[in-house]
TITORLO-133808 format. One line per field, with one value per residue (C-alpha): residue number from 1; residue in one letter; chain; x, y, z. Coordinates in nm, 2 decimals, always signed. Layout:
n (NUM, ...)
res (A, ...)
chain (A, ...)
px (X, ...)
py (Y, ...)
pz (Z, ...)
% end
This chain:
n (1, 2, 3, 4, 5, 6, 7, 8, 9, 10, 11, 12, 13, 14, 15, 16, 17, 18, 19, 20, 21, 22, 23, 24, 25, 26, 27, 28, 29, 30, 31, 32, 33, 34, 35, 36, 37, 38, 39, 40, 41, 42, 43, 44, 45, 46, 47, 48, 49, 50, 51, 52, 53, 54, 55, 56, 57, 58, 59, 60, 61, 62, 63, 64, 65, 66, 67, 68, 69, 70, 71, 72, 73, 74, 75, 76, 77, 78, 79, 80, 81, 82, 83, 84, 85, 86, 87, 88, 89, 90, 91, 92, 93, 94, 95, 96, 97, 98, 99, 100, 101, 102, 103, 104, 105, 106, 107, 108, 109, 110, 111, 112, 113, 114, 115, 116, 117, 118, 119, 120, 121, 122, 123, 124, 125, 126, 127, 128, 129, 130, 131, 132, 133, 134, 135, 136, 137, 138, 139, 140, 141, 142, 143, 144, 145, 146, 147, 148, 149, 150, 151, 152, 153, 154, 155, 156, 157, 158, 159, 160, 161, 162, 163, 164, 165, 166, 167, 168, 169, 170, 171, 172, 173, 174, 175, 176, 177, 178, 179, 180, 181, 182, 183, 184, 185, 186, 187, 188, 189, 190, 191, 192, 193, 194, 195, 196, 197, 198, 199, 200, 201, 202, 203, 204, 205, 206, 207, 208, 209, 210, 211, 212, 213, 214, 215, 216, 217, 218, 219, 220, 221, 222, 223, 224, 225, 226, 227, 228, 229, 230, 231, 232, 233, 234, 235, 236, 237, 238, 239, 240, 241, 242, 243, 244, 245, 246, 247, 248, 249, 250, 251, 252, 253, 254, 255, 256, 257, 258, 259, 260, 261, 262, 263, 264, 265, 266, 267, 268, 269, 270, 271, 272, 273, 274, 275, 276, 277, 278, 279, 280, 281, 282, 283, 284, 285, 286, 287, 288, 289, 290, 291, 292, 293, 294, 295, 296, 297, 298, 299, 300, 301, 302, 303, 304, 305, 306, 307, 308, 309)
res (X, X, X, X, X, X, X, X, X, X, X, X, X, X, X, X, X, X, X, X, X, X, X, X, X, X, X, X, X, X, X, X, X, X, X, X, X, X, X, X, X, X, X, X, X, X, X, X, X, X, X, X, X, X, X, X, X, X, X, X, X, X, X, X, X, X, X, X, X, X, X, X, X, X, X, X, X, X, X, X, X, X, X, X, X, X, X, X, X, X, X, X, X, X, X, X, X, X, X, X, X, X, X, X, X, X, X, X, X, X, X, X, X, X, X, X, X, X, X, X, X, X, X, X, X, X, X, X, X, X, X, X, X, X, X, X, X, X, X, X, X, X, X, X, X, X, X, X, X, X, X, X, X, X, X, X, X, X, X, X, X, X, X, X, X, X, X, X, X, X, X, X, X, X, X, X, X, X, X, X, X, X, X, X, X, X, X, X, X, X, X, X, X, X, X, X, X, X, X, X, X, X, X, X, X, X, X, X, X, X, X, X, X, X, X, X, X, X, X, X, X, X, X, X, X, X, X, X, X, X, X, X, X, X, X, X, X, X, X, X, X, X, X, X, X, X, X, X, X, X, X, X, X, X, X, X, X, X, X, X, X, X, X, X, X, X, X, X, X, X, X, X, X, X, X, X, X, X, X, X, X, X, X, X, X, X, X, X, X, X, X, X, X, X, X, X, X, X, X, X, X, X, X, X, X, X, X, X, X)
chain (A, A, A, A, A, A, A, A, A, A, A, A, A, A, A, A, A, A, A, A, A, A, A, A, A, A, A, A, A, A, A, A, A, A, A, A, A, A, A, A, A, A, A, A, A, A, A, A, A, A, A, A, A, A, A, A, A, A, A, A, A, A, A, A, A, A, A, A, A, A, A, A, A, A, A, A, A, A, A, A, A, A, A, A, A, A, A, A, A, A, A, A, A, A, A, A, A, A, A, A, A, A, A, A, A, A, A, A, A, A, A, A, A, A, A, A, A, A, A, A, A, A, A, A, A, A, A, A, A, A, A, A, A, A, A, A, A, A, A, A, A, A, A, A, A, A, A, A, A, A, A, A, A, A, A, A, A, A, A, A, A, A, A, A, A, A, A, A, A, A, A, A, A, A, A, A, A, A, A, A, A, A, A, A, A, A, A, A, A, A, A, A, A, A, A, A, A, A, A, A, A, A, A, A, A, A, A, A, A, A, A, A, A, A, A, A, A, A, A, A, A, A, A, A, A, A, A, A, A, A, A, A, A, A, A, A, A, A, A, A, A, A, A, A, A, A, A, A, A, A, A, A, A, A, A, A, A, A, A, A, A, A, A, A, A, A, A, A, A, A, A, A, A, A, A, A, A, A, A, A, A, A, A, A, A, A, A, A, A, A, A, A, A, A, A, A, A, A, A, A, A, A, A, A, A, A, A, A, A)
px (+0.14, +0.43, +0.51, +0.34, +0.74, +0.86, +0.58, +0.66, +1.02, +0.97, +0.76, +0.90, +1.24, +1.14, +1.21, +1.53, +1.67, +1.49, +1.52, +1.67, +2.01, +1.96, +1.87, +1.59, +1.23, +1.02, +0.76, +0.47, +0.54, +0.64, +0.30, +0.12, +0.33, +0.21, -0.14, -0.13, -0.01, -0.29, -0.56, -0.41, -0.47, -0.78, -0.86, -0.91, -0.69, -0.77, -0.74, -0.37, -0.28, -0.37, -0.15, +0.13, +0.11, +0.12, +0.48, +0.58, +0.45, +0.65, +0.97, +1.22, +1.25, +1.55, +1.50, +1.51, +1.27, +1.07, +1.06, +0.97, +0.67, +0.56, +0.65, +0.38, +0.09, +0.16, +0.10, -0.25, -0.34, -0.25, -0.33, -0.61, -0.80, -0.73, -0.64, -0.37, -0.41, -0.28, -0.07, +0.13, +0.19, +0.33, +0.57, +0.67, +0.73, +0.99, +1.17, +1.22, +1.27, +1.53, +1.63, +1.89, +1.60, +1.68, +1.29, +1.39, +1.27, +0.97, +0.88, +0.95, +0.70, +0.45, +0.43, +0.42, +0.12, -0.04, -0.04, -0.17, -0.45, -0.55, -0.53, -0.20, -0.11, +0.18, +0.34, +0.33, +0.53, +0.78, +0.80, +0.92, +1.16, +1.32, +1.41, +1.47, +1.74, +1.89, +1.93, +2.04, +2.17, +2.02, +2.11, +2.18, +1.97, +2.19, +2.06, +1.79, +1.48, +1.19, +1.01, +1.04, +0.86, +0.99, +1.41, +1.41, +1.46, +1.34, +1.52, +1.47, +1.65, +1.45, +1.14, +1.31, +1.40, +1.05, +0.90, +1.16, +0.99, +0.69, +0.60, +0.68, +0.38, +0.30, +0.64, +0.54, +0.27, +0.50, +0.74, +0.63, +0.70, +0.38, +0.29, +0.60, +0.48, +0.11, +0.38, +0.52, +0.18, +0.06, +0.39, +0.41, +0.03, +0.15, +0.43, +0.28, -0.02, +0.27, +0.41, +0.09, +0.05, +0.38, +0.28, -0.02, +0.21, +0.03, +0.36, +0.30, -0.09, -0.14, -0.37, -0.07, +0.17, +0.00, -0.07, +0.27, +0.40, +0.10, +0.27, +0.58, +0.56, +0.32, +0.64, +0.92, +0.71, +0.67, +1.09, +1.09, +0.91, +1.15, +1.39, +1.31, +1.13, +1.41, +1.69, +1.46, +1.27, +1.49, +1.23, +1.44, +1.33, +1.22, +0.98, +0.84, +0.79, +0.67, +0.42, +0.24, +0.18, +0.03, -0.22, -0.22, -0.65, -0.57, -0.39, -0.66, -0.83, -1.07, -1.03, -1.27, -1.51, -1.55, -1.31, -1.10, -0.72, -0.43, -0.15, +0.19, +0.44, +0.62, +0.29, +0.21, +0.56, +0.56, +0.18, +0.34, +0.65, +0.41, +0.21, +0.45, +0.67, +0.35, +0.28, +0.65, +0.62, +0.31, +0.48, +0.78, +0.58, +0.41, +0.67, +0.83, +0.49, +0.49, +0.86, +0.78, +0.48, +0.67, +0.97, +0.78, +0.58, +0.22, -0.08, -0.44, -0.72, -1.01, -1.23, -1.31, -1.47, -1.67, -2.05, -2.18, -2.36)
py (-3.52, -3.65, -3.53, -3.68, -3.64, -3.90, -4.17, -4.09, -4.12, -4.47, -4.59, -4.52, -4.61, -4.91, -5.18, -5.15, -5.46, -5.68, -6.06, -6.33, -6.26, -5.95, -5.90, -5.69, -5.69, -5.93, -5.81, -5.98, -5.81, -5.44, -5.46, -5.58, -5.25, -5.05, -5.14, -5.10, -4.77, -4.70, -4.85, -4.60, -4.29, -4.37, -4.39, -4.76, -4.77, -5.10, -5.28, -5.10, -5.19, -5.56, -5.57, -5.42, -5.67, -5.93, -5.81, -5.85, -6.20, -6.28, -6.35, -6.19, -5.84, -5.75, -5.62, -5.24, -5.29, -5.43, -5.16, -4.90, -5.12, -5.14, -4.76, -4.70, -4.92, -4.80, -4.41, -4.50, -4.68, -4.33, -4.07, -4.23, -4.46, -4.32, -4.65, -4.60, -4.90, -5.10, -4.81, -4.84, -5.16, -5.14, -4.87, -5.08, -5.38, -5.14, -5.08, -5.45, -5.51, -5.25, -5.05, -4.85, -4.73, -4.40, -4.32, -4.37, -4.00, -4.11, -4.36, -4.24, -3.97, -4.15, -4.41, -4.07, -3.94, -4.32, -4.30, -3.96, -4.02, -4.39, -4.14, -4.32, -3.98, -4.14, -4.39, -4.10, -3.91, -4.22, -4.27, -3.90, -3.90, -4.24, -4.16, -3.73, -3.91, -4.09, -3.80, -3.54, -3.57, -3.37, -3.07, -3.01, -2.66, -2.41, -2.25, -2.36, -2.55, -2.42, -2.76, -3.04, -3.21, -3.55, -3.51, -3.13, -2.94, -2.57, -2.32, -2.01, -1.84, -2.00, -1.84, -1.51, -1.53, -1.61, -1.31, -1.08, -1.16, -0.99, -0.62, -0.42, -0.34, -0.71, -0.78, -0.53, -0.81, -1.06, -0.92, -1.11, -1.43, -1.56, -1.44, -1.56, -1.91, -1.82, -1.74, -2.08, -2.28, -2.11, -2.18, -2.53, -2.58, -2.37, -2.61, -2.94, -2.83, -2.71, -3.10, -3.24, -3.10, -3.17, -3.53, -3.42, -3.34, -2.97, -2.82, -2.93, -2.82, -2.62, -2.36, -2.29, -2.29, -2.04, -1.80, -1.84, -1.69, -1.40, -1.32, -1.32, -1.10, -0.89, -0.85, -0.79, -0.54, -0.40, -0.42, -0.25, +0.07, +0.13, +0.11, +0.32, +0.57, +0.56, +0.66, +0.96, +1.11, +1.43, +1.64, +2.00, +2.29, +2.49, +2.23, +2.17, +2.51, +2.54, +2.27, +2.46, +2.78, +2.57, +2.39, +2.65, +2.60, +2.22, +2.35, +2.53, +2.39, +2.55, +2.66, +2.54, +2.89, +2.73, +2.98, +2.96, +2.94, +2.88, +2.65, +2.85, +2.64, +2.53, +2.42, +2.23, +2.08, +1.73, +1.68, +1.90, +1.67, +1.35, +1.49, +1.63, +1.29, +1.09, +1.36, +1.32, +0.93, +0.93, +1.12, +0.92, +0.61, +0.79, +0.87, +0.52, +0.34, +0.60, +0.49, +0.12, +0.13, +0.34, +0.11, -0.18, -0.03, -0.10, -0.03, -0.01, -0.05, +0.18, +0.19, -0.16, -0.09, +0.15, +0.07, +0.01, +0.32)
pz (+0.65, +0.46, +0.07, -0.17, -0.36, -0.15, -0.23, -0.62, -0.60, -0.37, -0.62, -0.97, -0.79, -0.61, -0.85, -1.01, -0.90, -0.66, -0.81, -0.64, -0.86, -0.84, -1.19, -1.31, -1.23, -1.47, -1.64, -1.46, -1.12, -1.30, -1.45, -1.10, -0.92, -1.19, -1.12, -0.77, -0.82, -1.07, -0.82, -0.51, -0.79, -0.87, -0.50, -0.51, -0.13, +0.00, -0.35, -0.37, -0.07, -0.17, -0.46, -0.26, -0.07, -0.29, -0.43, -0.06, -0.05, -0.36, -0.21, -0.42, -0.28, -0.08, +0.27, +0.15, -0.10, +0.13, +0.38, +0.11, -0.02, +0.40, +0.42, +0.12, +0.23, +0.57, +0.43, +0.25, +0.56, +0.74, +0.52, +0.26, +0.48, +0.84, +0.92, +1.20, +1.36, +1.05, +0.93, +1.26, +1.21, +0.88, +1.00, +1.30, +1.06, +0.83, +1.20, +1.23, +0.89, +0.83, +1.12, +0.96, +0.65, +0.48, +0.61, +0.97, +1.00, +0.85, +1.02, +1.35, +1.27, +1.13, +1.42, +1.68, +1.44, +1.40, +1.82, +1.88, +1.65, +1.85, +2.19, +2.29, +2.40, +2.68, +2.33, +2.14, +2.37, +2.47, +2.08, +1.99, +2.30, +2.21, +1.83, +1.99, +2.20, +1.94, +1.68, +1.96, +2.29, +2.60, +2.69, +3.04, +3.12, +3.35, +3.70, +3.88, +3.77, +3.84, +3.65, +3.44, +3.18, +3.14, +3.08, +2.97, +3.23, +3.25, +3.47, +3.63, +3.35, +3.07, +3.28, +3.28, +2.93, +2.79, +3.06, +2.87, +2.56, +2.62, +2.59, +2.84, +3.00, +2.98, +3.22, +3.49, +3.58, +3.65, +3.87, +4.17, +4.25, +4.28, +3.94, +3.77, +3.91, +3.72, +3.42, +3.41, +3.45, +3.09, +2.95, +3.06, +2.90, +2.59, +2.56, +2.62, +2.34, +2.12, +2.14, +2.09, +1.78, +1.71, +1.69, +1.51, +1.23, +1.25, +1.10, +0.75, +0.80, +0.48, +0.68, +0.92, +0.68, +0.51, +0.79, +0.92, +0.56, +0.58, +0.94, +0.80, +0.54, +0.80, +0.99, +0.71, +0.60, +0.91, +0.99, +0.58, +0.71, +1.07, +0.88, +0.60, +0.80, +1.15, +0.87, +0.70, +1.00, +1.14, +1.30, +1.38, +1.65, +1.32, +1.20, +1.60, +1.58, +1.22, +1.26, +1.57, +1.38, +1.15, +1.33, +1.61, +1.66, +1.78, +2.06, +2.24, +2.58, +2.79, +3.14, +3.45, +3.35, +2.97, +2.84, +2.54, +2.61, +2.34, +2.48, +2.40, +2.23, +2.50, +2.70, +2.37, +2.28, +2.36, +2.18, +1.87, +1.89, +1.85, +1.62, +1.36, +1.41, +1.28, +1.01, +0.87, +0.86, +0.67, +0.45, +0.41, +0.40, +0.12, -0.08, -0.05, -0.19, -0.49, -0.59, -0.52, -0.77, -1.02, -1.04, -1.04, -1.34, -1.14, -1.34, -1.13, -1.32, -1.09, -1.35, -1.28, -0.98, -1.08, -1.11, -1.46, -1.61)
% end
């Protein structure tokens, strides 16, 4: 959905100048904006919309104030009244109206939404490629294409590329041919589902946006600690070796006759290695909380939780 900042600033800047001289607003239509506005607070959406409309069948606006006043009543058609049948046509009439609007952006998003939401899936998509054309131009994709989905092409390298990005047990699987094909079909569907809700305007979805920043900070966090604990962890021969006398009894298996046998160290080195790699980063992760809460000056208050005597 659009910010609410932009309907604000188009209203309380909407009617600097829009007489037939060009002179200030008069009082009688400032008061009748103001109460339009008032009526759209109060939820009164269909009344608003009336008195918009009314300034527009005034006369004396100029073309750009115009626009803005279609702009708004086209927004409470869309987001207050889930009217997108009118609410397109609003945002069509600024296109005609004013082709070259500061809100071209806007619009051209609002229209794609307005048309996803009546299930004109195929407008939708002509829409967002005729306004994607005119703010970028296409890029020609390199090496062979493997598909297409309308003009972008997507090429055997792009496939590759996107394989790479998996883990690496996860790439094994599609090393054939056959497979990478499988690859492509759930890429394709991922893609095409990413673009619908695109249109959907689901990138300013406040439930997204929110667990996009938790996995976000899930993953700085995450970058924090490799870091801290790649530059800190220097595990020596001594310490190997230190660590299995230590905790010697976990490093005793039993033989086909039930028998008790203790692994020497060599036998045991790589599980010792693992081991005392893990029991070093805890440590270091650790020690790094303690200094964190220390020089942030954090205070936990336990007692809280504690069940009432």
């Amino acid at each position: 959905m659009f910010k609410r900042l932009v309907i604000a600033v188009l209203i309380s800047g909407l009617f600097v100048a829009c007489g037939p001289s060009g002179g200030k607003m008069t009082l009688g239509a400032e008061k009748q904006k103001e109460y339009a506005n008032e009526l759209k607070e109060k939820g009164l959406y269909p009344q608003a919309v009336a008195e918009f409309k009314k300034l527009q069948e005034q006369g004396n606006l100029t073309k750009k104030e115009n626009a803005n006043i279609s702009y708004l009543i086209g927004k409470i058609y869309m987001e207050n009244m889930n009217d997108y049948a009118n609410a397109l046509a609003e945002f069509i009439k600024v296109k005609i109206v004013l082709p070259e609007s500061d809100l071209s952006q806007q619009i051209n998003t609002g229209m794609v939404e307005c048309f996803e939401r009546l299930g004109k899936t195929l407008d939708a998509q002509r829409e967002m490629e005729k306004y994607s054309t005119l703010n970028k131009k296409n890029q020609i994709a390199k090496g062979t294409v493997v598909a297409k989905i309308r003009n972008r092409n997507i090429t055997k390298e792009d496939l590759d590329s996107e394989i790479r990005k998996l883990p690496s047990y996860m790439q094994e699987a599609y090393k054939e041919d056959f497979k990478k094909v499988e690859f492509l079909r759930q890429y394709i569907a991922t893609e095409l589902m990413y673009d619908s809700a695109k249109r959907r305007n689901f990138e300013n979805d406040k439930d997204i946006i929110e667990r996009a920043f938790q996995a976000k900070k899930g993953l700085m966090v995450q970058k924090l600690l490799e870091e801290e604990i790649r530059s800190k962890v220097n595990i020596t021969e001594s310490d190997l070796k230190n660590y299995y006398e230590a905790h010697k009894k976990e490093y005793i298996e039993k033989d086909k006759d039930k028998k008790e046998k203790q692994k020497t160290y060599e036998e045991a080195r790589e599980s010792v290695g693992q081991a005392c790699v893990q029991e070093k980063q805890q440590e270091i992760y650790q020690v790094l909380i303690n200094q964190l809460l220390k020089a942030e000056k954090v205070t936990i208050y336990e007692e809280v939780f504690k069940p009432a005597k």
